[in-house]
C-alpha positions in Angstrom: 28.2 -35.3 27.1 31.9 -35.4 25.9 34.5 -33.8 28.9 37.8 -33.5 28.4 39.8 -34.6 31.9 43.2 -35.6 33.1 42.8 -39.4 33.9 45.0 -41.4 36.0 46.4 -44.5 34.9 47.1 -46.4 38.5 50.4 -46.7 37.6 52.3 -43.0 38.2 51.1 -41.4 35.1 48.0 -39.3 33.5 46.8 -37.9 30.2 44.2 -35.9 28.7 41.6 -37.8 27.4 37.5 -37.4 26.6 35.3 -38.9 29.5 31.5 -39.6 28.8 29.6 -37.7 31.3 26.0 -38.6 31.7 23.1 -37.4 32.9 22.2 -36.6 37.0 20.2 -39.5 38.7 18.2 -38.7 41.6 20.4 -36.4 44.1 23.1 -35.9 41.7 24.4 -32.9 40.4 26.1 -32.0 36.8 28.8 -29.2 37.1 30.4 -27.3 34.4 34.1 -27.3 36.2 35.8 -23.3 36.1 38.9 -24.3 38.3 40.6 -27.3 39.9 43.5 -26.4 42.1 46.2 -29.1 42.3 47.9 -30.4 45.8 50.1 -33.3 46.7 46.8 -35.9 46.8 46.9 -35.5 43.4 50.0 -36.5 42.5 49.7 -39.7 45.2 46.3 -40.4 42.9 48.6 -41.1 40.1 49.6 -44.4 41.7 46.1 -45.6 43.5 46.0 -49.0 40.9 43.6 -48.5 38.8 42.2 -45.3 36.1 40.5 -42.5 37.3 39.2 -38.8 36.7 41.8 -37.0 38.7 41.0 -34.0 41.0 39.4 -32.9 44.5 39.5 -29.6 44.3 37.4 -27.2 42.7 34.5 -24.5 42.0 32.4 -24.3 38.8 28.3 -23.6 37.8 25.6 -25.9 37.9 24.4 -27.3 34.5 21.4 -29.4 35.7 19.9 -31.1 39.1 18.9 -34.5 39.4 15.3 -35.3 41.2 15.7 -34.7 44.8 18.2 -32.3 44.7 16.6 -29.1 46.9 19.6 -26.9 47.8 20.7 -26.1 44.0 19.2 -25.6 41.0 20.6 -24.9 37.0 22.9 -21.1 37.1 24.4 -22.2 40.8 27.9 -21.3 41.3 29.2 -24.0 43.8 32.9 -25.1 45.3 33.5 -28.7 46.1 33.7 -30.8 49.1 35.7 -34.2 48.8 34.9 -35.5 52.0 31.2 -36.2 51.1 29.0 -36.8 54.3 26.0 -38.8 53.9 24.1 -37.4 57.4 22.5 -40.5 58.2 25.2 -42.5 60.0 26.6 -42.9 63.2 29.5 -40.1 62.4 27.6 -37.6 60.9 24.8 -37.9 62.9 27.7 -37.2 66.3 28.5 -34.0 63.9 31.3 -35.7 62.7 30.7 -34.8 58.8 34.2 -35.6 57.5 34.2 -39.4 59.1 31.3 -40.0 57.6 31.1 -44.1 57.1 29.2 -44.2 53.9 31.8 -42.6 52.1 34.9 -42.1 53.8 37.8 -40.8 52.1 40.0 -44.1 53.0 37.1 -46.4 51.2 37.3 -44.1 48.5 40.8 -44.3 47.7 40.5 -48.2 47.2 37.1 -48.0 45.1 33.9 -46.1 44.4 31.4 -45.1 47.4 28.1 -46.8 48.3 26.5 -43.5 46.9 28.8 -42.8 44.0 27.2 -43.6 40.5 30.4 -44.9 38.6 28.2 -45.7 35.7 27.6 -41.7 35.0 31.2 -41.9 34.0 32.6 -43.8 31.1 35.8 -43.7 29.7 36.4 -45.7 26.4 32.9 -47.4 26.8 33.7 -48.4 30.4 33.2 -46.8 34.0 35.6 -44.8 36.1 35.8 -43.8 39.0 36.4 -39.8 40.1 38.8 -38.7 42.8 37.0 -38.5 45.9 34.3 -39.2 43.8 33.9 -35.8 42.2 37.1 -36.0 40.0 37.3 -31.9 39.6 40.4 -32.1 36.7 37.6 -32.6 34.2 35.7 -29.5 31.9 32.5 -31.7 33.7 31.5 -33.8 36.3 28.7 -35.6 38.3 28.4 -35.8 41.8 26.0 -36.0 44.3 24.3 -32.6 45.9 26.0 -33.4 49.4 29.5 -32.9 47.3 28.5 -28.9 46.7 28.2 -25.5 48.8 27.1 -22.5 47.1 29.6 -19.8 46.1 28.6 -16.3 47.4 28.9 -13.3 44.9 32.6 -11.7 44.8 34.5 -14.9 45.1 37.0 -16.1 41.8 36.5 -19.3 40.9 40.5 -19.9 40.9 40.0 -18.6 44.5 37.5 -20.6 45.7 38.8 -23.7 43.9 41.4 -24.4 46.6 39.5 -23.7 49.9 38.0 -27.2 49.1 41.0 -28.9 50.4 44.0 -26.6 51.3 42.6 -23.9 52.5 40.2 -25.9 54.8 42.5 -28.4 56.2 44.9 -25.7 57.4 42.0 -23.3 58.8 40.0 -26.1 60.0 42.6 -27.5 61.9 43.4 -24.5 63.9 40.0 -23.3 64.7 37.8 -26.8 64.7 40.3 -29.2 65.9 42.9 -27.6 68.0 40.7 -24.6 69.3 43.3 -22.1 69.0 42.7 -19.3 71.7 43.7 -15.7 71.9 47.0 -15.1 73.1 48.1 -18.6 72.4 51.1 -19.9 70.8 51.4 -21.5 67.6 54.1 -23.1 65.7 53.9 -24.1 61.8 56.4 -26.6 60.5 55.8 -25.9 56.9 54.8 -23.1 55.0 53.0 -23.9 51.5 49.6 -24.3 51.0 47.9 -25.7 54.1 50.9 -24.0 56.4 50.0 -20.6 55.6 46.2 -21.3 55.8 47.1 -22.7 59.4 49.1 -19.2 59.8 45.7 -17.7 58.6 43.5 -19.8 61.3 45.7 -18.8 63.8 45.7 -15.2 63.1 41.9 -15.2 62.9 41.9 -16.7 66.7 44.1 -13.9 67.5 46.7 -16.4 68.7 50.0 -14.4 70.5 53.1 -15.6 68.6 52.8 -17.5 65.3 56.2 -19.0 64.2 56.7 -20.3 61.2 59.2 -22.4 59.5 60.6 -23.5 56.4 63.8 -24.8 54.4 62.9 -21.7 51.9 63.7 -18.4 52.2 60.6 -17.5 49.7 58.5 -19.7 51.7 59.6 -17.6 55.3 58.6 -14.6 53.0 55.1 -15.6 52.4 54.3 -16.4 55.9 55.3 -13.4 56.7 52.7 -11.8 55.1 50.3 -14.0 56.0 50.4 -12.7 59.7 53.5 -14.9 60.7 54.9 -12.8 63.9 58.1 -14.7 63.6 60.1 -17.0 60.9 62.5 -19.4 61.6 65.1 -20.8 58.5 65.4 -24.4 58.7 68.0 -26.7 57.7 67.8 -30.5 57.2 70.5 -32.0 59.4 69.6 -33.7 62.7 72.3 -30.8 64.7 69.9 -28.3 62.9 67.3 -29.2 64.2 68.4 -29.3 67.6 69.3 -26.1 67.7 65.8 -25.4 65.7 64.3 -26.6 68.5 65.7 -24.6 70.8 65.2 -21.5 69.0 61.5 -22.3 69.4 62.0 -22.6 73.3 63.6 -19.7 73.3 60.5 -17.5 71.9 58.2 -19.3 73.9 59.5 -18.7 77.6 61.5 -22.2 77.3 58.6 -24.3 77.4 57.4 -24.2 73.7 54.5 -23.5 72.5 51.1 -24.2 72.9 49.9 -25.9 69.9 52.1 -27.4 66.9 51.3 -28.2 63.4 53.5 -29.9 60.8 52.7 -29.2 57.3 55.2 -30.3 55.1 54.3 -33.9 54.1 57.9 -35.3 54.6 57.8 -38.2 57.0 61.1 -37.7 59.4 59.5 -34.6 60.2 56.2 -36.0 61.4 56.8 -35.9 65.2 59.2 -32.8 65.4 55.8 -30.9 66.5 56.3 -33.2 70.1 59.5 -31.3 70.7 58.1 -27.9 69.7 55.3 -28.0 72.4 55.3 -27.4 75.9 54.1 -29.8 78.8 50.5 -30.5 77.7 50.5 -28.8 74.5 49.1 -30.8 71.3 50.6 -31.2 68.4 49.4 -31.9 64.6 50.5 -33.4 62.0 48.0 -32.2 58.9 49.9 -33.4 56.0 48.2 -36.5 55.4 51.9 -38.8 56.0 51.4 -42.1 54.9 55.2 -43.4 55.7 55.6 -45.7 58.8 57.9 -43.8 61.0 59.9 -44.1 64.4 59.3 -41.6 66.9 60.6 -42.3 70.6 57.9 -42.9 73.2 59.2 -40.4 75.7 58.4 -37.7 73.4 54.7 -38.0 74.7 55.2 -37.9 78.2 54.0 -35.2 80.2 50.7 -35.0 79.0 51.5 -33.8 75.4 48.6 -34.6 72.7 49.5 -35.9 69.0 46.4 -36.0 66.6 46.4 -36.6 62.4 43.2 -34.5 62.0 41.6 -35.1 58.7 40.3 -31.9 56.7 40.2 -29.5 59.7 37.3 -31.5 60.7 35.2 -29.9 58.0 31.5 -29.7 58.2 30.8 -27.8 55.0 27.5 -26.0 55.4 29.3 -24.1 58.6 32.7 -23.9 57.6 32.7 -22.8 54.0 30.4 -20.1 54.2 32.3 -18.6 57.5 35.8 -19.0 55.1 34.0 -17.3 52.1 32.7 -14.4 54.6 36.2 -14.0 55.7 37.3 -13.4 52.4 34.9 -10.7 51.4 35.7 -8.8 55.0 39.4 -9.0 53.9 40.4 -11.1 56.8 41.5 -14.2 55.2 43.8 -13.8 51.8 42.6 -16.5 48.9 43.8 -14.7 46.0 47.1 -14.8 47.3 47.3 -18.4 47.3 46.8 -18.7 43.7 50.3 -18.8 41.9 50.1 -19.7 38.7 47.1 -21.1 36.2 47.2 -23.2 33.6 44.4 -24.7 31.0 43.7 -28.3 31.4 45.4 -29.2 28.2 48.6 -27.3 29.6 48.7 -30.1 32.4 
């Protein structure tokens, strides 16, 4: 079938053009796409050398099942996963889902998957790959089952479109990676999309003091409301930041906090969750930096822990359904993270 989607050229730019979708082969899935959010991947997919269906976040209904496929079936509403675990190799079979070797996210950046069926997408006669390999930016798309968990009942679509990346990397990294306990301290460099889902995590674990900060007064604002006990205004020069620094200290009995997390994707700012933490705190950088950067070494002495996790460590059959259940008990705010919408030809 004809599918209008927002395709890539490789070279910093997109457009709107028809993609041939085809049938599902065995263990794939066809998905009638209701919402795509948008985050800074996308915009880095623009430029990864060659066309493809942009997109890795999303929710929709399923159209029709491939043989094989036994956890769906045709009237399905799903939400994505982009990090796509096979469960038969070394990683996933340790319970490391999102390292899975088959179809790690770093392979798929450079080309299609070992399971990934580029032939069931054509554009202009030829194949192309999808984002991640589910390329959500599309009115349809084919992937395989082990891309999809099931939407409960009560859920928007728009709101369920971004837990598949934002909302998961920023609760996943508090509650599956850094293990956030109660009455601990938490600091969030960083307050957009995954920040204030790492605000959200660490209210959930009932963390003590959750200080947030931002270069944007709005951006303080939101954090606020979502359970940020204190918000600190940030400004960009290196004194600034010194004194930023110590205003941390200062809230957190001079020895900073317990855990870190920088979420603001700007690379001089990678490390700054060292000096936040105290003696054997760990700190996080979740924004997915690419940059090389410069960080001196004595920033990790005393026993302080630095870790990149990738997608809050996301297993999808346990995490998305304890997100989703969340949601409906009011704890966690998805609704709110929605800002604006737009139709795919608005793009």
């Amino acid at each position: 079938m004809l599918s209008k989607a927002a395709i890539a050229d490789g070279k910093g730019n997109f457009k709107i053009d028809s993609v041939e979708v085809g049938a599902p082969a065995d263990g794939e899935v066809l998905v009638s796409i209701k919402a795509a959010g948008i985050c800074h991947t996308d915009f880095a997919s623009l430029s990864w050398k060659r066309p493809l269906v942009m997109g890795h976040e999303g929710a929709g209904v399923v159209v029709k099942v491939g043989r094989a496929v036994s956890s769906l079936k045709k009237g399905d509403q799903v939400v994505f996963n982009w990090a796509i675990p096979c469960g038969m190799c070394f990683q996933c079979k340790l319970g490391n889902a999102v390292l899975c070797e088959i179809s790690r996210p770093a392979y798929v950046m450079e080309r299609s998957a070992a399971h990934a069926h580029p032939k069931g997408t054509l554009w202009n006669g030829h194949p192309i790959d999808r984002s991640f390999n589910i390329g959500t930016l599309s009115e349809f798309t084919l992937v395989r089952e082990e891309a999809l968990s099931l939407l409960p009942p009560g859920v928007p679509m728009t709101s369920a479109a971004v837990v598949s990346c934002g909302v998961m990397t920023g609760f996943g990294s508090v509650r599956n990676v850094a293990r956030v306990k109660k009455g601990e301290s938490v600091v969030v460099v960083g307050c957009g999309g995954v920040g204030l889902n790492i605000i959200q995590g660490a209210v959930l674990a009932k963390a003590g003091k959750i200080i947030a900060i931002d270069v944007h007064e709005s951006s303080l604002q939101r954090a606020a409301m979502f359970g940020a006990s204190h918000c600190l205004k940030a400004q960009k020069s290196a004194a600034a930041r010194a004194s930023l620094v110590a205003d941390v200290m200062a809230l957190t009995s001079g020895r900073g906090a317990d855990h870190a997390f920088e979420a603001t994707g700007i690379p001089d700012l990678a490390f700054l969750p060292l000096q936040l933490i105290r003696n054997g705190g760990q700190a996080f950088q979740v924004s997915g930096i690419n940059a090389q950067v410069n960080v001196p070494m004595p920033q990790f002495m005393w026993n302080k822990t630095y870790m990149t996790p990738l997608y809050g460590g996301c297993v999808p059959k346990r995490d998305f359904p304890l997100i989703f259940n969340h949601y409906l008990k009011r704890r966690l705010l998805l609704d709110e993270l929605v800002t604006r919408t737009y139709r795919l030809e608005e793009l």
